[in-house]
Backbone as numpy.savetxt, mean C-alpha at the origin, in Angstrom:
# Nx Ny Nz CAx CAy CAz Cx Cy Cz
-3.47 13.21 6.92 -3.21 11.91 6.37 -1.81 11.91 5.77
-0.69 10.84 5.86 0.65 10.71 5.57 0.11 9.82 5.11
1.10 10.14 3.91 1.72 8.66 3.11 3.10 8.62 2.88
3.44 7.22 3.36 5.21 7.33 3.61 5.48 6.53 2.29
6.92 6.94 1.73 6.97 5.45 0.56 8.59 5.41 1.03
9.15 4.06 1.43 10.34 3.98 1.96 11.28 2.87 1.29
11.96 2.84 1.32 12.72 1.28 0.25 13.76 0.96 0.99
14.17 -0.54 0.75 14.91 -0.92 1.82 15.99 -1.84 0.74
17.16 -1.53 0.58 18.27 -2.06 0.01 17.42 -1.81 -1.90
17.42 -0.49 -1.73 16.41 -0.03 -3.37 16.37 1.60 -3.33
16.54 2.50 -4.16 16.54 3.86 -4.03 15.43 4.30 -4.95
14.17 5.05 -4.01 13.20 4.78 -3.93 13.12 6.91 -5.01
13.26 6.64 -6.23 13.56 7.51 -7.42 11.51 8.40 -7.07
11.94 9.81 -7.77 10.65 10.31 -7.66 9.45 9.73 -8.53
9.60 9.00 -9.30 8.69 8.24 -10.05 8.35 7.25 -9.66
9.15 6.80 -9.01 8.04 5.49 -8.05 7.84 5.96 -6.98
8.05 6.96 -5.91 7.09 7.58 -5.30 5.90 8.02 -5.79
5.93 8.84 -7.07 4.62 9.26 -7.39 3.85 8.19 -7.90
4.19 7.10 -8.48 3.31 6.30 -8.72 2.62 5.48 -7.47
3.63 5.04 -6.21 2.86 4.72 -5.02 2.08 5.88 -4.30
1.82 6.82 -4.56 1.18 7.98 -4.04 0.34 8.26 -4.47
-0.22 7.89 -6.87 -1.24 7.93 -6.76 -1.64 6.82 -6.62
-1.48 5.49 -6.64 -1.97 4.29 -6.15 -2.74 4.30 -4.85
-1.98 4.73 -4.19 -2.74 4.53 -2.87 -3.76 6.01 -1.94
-4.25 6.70 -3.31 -4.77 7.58 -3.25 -6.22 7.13 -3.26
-6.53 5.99 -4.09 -7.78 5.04 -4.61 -8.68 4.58 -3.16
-6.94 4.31 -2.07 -7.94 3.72 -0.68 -8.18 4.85 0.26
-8.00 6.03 0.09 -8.55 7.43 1.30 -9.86 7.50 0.45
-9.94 7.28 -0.79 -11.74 7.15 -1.69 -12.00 6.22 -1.02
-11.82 5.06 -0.62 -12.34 4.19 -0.03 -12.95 4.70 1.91
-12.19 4.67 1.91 -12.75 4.97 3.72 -11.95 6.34 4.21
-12.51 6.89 4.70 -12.41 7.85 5.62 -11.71 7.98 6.70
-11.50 6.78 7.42 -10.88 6.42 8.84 -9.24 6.14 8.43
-8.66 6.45 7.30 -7.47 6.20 6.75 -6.59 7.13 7.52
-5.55 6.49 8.83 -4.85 7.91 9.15 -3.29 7.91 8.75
-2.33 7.15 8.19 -1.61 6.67 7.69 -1.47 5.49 6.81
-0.90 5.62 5.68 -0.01 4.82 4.56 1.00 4.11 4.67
1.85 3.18 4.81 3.20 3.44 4.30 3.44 1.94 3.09
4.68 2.50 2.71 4.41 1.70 1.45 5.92 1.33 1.58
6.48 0.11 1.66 7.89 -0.13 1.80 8.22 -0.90 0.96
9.02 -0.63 0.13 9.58 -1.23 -1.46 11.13 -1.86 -0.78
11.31 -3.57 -1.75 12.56 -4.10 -0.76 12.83 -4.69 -2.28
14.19 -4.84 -2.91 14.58 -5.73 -3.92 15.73 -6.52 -3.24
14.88 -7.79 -3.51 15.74 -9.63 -3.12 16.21 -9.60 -4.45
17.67 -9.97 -4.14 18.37 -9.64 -5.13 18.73 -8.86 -6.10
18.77 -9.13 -7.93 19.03 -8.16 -8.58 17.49 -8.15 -9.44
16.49 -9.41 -9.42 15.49 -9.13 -10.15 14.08 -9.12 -9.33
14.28 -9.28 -8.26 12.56 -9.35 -7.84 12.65 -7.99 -6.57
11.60 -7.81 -6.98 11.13 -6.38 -6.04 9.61 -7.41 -4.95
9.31 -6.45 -3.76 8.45 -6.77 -2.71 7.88 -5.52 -2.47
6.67 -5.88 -2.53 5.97 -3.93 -1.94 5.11 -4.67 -0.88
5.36 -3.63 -0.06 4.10 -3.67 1.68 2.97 -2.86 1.45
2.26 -2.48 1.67 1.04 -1.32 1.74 1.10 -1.81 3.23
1.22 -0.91 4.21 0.93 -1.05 5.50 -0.66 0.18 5.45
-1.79 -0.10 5.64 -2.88 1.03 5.92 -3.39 0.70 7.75
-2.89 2.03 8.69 -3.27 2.29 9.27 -4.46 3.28 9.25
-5.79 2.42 10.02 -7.27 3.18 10.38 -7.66 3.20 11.43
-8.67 4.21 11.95 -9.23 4.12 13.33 -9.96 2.96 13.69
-9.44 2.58 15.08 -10.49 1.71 15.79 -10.25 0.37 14.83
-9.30 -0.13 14.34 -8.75 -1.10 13.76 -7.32 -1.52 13.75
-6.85 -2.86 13.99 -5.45 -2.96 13.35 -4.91 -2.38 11.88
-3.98 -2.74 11.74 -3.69 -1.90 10.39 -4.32 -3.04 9.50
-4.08 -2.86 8.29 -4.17 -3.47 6.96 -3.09 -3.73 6.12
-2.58 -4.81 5.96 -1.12 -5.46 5.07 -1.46 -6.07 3.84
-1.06 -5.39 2.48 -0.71 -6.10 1.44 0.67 -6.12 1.13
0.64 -7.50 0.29 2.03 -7.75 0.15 2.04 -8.38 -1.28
3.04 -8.17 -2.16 3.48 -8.49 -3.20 4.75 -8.60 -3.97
5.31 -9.87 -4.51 6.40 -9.71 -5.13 6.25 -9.80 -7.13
6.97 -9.31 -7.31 7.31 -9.45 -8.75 8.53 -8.82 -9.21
8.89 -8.71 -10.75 9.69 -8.98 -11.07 9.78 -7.18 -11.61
8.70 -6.27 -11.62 8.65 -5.17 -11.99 8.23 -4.52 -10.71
8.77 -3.43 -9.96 8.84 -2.89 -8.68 7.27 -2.04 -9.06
6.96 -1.47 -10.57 5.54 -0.80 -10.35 4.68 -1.82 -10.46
4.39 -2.76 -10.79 3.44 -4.25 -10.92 3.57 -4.66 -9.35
4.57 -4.40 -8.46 4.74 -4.85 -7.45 3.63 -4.00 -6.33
3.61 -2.98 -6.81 3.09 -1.98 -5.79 1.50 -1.62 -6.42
1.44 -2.11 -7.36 0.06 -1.86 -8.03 -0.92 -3.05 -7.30
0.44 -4.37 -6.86 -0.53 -5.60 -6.64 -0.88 -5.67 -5.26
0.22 -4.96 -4.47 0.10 -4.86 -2.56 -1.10 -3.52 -2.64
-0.98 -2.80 -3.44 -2.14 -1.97 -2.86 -3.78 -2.21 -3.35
-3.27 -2.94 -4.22 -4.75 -3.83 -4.48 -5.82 -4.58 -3.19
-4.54 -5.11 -2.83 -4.67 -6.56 -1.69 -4.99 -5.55 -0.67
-4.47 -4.11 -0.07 -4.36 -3.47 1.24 -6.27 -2.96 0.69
-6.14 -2.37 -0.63 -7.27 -1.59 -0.79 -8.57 -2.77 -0.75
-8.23 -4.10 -0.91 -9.73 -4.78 -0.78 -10.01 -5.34 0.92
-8.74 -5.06 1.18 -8.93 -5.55 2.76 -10.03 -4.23 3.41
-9.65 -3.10 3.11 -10.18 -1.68 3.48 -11.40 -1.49 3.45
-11.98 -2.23 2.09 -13.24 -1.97 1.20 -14.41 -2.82 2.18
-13.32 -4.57 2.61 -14.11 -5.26 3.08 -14.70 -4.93 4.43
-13.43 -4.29 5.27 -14.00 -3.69 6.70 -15.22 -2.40 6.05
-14.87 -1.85 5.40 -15.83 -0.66 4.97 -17.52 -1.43 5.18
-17.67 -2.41 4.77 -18.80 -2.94 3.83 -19.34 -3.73 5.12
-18.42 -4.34 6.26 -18.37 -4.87 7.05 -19.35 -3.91 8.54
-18.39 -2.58 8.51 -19.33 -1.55 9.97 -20.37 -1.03 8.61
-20.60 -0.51 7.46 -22.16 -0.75 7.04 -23.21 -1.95 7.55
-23.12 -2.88 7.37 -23.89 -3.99 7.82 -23.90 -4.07 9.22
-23.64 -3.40 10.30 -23.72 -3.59 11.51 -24.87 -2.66 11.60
């Protein structure tokens, strides 16, 4: 299992790697079929940050959260929220089959 954390016009410091790394540690607890992460941090302009959670799983398209705000860790706390309930819902989804 990879988890990528990449930033795009933003220099992506070891502390916000580790904080998107344990964030998105919450959704491999979630499902099993998790075979890649990536997490792409972008700042529009000088005050707002954008985080992706891209979650690639088996036998599924991926899973996209997305979030902007004005704090790059609030940003990435809120896309992996959104990626981790998308995850939870397919989870809950092949149970009921």
């Amino acid at each position: 299992m990879r988890i990528e954390v990449t930033g795009r016009r933003l220099d992506v410091t070891d502390a916000i790697r580790e904080h998107a790394e344990k964030k998105v540690e919450k959704i491999l607890h979630r499902f099993d079929g998790v075979q890649e992460i990536e997490v792409i941090l972008d700042q529009d302009g000088s005050t707002e940050f954008t985080a992706e959670t891209i979650v690639h799983v088996v036998k599924h398209d991926s899973f996209v959260g997305r979030a902007k705000g004005d704090d790059v860790y609030l940003a990435i706390d809120h896309a992996v929220d959104k990626a981790a309930r998308q995850v939870q819902e397919f989870k809950e989804r092949l149970r009921s089959h």
